[in-house]
Structures are given as structure tokens and as C-alpha cells.
N, CA, C and O atoms as CSV, one atom per row, in Angstrom:
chain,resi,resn,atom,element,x,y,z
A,1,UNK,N,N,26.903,27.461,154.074
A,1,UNK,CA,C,27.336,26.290,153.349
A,1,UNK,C,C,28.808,26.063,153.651
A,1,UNK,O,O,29.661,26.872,153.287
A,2,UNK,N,N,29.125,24.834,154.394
A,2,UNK,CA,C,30.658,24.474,154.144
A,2,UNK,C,C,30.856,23.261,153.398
A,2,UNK,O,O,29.993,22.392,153.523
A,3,UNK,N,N,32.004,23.011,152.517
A,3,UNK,CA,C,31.634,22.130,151.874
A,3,UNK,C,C,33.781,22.110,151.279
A,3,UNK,O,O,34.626,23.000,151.377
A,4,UNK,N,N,33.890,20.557,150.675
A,4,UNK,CA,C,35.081,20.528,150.297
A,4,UNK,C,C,35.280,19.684,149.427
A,4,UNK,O,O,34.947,18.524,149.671
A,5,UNK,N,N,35.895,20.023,148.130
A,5,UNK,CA,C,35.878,18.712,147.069
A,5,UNK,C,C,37.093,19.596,146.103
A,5,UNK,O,O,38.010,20.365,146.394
A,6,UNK,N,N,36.559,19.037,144.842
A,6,UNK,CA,C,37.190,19.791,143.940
A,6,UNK,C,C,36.583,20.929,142.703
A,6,UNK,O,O,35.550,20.797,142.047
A,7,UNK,N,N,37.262,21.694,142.658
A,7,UNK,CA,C,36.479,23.021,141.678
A,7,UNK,C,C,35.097,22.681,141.048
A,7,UNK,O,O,34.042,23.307,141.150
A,8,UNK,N,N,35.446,21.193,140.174
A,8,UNK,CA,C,34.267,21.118,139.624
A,8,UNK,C,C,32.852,20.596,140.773
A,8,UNK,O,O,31.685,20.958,140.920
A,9,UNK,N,N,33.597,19.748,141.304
A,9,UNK,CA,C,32.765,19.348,142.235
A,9,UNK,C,C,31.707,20.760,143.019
A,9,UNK,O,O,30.481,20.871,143.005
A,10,UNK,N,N,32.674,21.611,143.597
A,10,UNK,CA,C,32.392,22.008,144.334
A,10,UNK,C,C,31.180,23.541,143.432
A,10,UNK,O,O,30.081,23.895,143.860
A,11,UNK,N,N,31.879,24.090,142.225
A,11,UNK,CA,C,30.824,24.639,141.375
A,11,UNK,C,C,29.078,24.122,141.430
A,11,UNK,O,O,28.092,24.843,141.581
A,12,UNK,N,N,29.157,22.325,141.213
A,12,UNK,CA,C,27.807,21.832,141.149
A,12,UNK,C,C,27.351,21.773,142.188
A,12,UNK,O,O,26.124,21.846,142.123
A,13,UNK,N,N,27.800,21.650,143.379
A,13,UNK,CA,C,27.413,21.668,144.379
A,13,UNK,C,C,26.594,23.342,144.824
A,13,UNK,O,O,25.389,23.271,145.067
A,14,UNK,N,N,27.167,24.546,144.899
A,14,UNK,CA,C,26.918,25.597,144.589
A,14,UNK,C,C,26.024,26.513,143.681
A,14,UNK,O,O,25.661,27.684,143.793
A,15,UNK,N,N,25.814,25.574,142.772
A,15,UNK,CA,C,24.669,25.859,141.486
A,15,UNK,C,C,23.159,24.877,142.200
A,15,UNK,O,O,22.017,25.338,142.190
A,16,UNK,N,N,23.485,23.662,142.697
A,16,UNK,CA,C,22.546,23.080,143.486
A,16,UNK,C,C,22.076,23.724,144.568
A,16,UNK,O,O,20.865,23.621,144.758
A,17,UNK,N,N,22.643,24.300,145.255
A,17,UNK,CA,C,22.768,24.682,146.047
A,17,UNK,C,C,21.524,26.090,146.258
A,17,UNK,O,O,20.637,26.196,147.105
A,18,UNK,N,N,21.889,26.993,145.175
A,18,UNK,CA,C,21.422,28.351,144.328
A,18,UNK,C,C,19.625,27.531,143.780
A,18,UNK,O,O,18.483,27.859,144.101
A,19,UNK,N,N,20.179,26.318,142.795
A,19,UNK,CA,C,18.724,25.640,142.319
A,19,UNK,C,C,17.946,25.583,143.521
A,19,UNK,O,O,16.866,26.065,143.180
A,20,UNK,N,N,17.875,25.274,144.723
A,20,UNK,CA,C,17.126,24.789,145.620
A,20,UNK,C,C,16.575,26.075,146.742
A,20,UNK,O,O,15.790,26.029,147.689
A,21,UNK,N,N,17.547,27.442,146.018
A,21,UNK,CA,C,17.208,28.854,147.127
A,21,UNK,C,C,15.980,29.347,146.038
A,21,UNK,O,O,15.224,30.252,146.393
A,22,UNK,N,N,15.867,28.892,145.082
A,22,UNK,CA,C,15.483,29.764,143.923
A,22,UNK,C,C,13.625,29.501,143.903
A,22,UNK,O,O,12.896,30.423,143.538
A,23,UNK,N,N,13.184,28.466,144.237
A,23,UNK,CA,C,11.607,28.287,143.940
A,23,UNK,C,C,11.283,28.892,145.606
A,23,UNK,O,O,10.174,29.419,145.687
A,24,UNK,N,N,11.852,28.886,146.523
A,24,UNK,CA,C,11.792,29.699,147.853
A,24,UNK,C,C,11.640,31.107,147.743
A,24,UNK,O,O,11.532,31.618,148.857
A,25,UNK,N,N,11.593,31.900,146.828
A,25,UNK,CA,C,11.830,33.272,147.062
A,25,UNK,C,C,10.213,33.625,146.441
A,25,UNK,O,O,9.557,32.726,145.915
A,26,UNK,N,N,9.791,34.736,146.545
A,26,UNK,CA,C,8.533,35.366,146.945
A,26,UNK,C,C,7.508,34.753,147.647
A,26,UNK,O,O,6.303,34.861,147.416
A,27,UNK,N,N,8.259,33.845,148.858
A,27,UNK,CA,C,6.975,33.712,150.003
A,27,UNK,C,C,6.763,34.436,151.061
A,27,UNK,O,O,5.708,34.498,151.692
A,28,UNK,N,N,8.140,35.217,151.360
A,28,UNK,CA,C,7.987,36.317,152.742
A,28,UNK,C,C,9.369,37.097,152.461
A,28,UNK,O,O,10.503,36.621,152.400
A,29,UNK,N,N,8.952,38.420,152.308
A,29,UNK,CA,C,10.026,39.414,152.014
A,29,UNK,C,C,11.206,39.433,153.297
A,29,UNK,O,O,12.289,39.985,153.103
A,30,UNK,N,N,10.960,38.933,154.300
A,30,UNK,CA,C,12.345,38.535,155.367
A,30,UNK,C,C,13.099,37.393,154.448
A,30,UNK,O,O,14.278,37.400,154.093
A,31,UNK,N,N,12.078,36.404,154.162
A,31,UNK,CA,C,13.391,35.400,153.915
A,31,UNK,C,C,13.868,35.588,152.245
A,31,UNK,O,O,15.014,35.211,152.001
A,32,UNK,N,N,13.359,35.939,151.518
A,32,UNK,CA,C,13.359,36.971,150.010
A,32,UNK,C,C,14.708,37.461,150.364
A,32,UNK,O,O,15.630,37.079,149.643
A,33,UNK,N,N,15.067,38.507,151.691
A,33,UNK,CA,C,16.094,39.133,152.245
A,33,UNK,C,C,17.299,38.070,152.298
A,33,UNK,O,O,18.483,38.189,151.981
A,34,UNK,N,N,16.969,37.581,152.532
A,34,UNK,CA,C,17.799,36.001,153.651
A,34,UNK,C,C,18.520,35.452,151.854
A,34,UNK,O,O,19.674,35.535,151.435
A,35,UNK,N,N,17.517,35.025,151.314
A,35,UNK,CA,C,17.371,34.492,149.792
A,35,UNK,C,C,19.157,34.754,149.002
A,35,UNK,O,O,20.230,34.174,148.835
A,36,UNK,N,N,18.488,35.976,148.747
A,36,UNK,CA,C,19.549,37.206,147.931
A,36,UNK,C,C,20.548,37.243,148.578
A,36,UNK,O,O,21.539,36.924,147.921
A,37,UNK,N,N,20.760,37.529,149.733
A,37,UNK,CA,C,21.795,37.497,150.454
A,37,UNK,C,C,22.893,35.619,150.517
A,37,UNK,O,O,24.110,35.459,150.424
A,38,UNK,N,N,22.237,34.998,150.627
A,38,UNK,CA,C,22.851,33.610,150.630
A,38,UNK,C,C,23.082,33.380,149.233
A,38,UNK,O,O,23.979,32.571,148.997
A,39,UNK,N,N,22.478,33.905,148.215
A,39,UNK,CA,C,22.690,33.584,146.738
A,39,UNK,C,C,24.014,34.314,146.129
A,39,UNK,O,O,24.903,33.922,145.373
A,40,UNK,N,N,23.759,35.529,146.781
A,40,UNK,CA,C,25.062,36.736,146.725
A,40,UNK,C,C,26.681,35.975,146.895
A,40,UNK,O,O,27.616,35.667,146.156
A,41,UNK,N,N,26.324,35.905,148.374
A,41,UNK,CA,C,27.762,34.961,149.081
A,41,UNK,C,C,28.031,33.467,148.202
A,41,UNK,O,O,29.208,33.109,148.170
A,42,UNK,N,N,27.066,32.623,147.524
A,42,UNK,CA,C,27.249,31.990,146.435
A,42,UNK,C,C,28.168,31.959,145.123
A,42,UNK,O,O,29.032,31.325,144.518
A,43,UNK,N,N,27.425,33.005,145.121
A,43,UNK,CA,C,27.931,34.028,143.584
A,43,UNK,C,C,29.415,34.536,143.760
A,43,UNK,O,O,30.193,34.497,142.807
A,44,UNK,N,N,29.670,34.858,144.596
A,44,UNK,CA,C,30.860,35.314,145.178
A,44,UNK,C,C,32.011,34.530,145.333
A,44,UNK,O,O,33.184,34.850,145.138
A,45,UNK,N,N,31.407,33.176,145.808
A,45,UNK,CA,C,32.310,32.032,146.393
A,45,UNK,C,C,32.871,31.046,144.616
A,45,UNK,O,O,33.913,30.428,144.399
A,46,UNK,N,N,31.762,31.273,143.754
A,46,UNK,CA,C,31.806,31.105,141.775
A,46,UNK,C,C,32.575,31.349,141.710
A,46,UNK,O,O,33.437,30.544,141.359
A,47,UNK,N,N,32.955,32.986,142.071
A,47,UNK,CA,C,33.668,33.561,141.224
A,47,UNK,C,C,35.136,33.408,141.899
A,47,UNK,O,O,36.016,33.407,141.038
A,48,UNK,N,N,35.439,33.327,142.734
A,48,UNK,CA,C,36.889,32.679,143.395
A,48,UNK,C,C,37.220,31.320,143.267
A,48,UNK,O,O,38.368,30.927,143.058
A,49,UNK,N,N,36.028,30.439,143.414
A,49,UNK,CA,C,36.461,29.124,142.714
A,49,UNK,C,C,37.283,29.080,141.131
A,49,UNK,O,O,38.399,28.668,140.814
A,50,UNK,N,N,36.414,29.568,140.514
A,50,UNK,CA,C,36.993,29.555,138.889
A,50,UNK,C,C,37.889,30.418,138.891
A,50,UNK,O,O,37.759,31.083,137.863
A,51,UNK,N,N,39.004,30.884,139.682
A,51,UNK,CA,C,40.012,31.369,139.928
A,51,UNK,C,C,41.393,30.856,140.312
A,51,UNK,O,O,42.501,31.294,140.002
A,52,UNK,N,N,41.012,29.714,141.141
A,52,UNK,CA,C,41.534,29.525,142.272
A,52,UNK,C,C,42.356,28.213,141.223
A,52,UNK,O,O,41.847,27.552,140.318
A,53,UNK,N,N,43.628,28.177,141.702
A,53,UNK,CA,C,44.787,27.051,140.882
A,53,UNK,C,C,44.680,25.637,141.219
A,53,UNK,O,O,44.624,24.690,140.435
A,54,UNK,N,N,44.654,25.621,142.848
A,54,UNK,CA,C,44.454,24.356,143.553
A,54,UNK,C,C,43.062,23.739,143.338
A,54,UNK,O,O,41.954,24.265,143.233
A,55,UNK,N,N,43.549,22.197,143.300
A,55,UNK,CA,C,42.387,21.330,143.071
A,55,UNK,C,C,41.698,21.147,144.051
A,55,UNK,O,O,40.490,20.976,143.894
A,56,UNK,N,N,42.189,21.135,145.152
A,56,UNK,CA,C,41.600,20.019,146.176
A,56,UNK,C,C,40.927,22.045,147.195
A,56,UNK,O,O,41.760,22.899,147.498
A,57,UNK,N,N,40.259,22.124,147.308
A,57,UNK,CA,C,40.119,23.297,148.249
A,57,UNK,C,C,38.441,23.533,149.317
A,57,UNK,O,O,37.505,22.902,148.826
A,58,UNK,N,N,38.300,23.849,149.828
A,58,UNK,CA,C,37.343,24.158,150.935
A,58,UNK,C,C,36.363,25.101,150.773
A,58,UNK,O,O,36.727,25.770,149.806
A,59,UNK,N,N,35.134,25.601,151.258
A,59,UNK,CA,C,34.316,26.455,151.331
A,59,UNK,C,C,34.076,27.114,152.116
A,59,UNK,O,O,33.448,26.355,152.855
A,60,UNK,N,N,34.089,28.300,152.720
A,60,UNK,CA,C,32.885,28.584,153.853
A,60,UNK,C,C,32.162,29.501,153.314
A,60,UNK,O,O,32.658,30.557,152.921
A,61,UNK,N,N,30.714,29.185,153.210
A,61,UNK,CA,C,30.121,30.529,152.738
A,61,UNK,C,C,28.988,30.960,153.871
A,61,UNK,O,O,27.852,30.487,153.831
A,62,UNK,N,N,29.380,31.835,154.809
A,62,UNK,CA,C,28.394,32.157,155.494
A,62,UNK,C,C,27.466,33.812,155.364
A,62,UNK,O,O,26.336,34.096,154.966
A,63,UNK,N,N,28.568,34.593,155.900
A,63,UNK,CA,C,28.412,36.256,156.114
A,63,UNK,C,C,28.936,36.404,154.821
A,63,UNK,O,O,28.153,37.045,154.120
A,64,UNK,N,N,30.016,36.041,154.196
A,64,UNK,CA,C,31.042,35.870,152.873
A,64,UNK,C,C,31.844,34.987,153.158
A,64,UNK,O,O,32.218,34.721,154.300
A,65,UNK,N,N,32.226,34.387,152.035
A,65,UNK,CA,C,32.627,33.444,151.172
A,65,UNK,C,C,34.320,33.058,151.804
A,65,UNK,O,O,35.243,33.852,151.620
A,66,UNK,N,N,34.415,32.392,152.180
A,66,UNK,CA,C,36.210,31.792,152.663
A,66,UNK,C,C,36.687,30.726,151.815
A,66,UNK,O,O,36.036,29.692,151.961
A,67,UNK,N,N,37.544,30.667,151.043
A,67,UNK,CA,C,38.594,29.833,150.484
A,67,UNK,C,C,39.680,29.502,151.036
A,67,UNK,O,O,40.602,30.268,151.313
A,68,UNK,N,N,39.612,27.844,151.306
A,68,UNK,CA,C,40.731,27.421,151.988
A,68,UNK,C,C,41.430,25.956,150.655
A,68,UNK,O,O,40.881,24.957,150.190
A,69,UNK,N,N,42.863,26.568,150.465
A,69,UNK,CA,C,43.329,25.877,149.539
A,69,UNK,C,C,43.827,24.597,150.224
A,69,UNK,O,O,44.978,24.610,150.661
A,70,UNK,N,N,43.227,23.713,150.336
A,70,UNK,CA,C,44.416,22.099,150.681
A,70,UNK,C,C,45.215,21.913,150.249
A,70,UNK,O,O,45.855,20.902,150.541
């Protein structure tokens, strides 16, 4: 997920994001794997957002989570 707005913005986006990994999981224990793992780096990217001072800031959430402040 890359993505760029503002905190709040970017929270709903991320919770949407999570809503749409979530009815996907127990169809094949590879992507179950895949699932958790992308939900993780999610969760991760939460918890530095609602941290973070600057309004305007960036995403990368791939392997883990990158914050780029504008």
C-alpha cells in the first residue's frame, strides 16, 4: 500500500484497507500467510500514524511500514 493524505485520512484508508483483507482469510493457508502479514505491516503503519505531528505525510507499507513526513 502507498498512499498520501492526512492522518485522518490516511487511518480510514488503512482500516479500509484491513476491512477488505479480512473476509479473504481462511481460503488458502499461503495467502492466510500473505493475510496476517499485510495486516501486521498495517497495524504497524496505525500505530506511527497516531504518533506522528505532521499533517500532511506519506505511506509505504510493503515488507514494513515507511513514514514520510511532507
Amino acid at each position: 500500500m502507498i498512499a498520501h493524505g492526512t492522518s485522518k485520512e490516511l487511518i480510514r484508508a488503512i482500516e479500509e484497507e484491513k476491512n477488505k483483507l479480512a473476509p479473504l482469510k481462511g481460503r488458502d493457508k499461503n495467502l492466510d500467510n500473505f493475510i496476517e502479514r499485510k495486516i501486521k505491516i498495517l497495524n504497524e503503519c496505525l500505530n506511527i500514524i497516531k504518533k506522528t505531528k505532521k499533517e500532511s505525510i506519506q505511506i509505504v507499507a510493503l515488507s514494513k511500514c515507511f513514514i514520510i513526513e511532507l
